[in-house]
N, C-alpha and C positions, 0 to 999 in steps of 0.2 A: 342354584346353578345359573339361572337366570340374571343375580347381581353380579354372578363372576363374572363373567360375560361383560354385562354392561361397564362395569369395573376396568374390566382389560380394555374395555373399548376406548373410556377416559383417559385412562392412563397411554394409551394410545393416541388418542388426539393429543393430550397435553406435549409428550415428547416431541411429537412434528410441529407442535407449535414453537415451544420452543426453542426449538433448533432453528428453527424460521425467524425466529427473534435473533437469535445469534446469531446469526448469518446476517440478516436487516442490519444488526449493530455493528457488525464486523465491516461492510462496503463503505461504510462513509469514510472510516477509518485508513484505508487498501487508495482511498480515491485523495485523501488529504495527504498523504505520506505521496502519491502518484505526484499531485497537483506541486508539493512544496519541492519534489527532485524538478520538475519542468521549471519550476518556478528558477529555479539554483541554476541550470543547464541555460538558461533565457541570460540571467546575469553576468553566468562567465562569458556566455558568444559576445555580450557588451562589452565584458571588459575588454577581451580580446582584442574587438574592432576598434575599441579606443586607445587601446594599447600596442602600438605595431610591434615592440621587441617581445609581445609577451609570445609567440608564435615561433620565436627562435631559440632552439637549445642552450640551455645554461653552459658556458663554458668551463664553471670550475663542477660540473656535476658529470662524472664517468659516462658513457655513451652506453646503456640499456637497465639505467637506473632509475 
């Protein structure tokens, strides 16, 4: 009875661990996909500002297209 126990106990720590690990592995990931959309959002406001027509509606593109 007493290895059941310890048994369930292991098996117990090992799941919170490794859910912990998944999770650990999972943020860098959440934070490089975050960092590479900023990174895109940063390049277009450049283009933008270098671009003055880029601000103006295409005129051969229908109006809520």
């Amino acid at each position: 009875m007493a290895s059941e126990d310890r048994n369930k106990r292991i098996d117990a720590v090992r799941s919170v661990q490794s859910q912990r690990d998944a999770a650990e592995r999972a943020v860098p990931g959440e934070r490089l996909r975050r960092e590479i959309r900023e990174a895109f959002e940063r390049q277009d406001a450049r283009d933008r500002d270098q671009d003055p027509a880029a601000g103006e509606p295409d005129p051969d593109r229908p109006p809520g297209s």
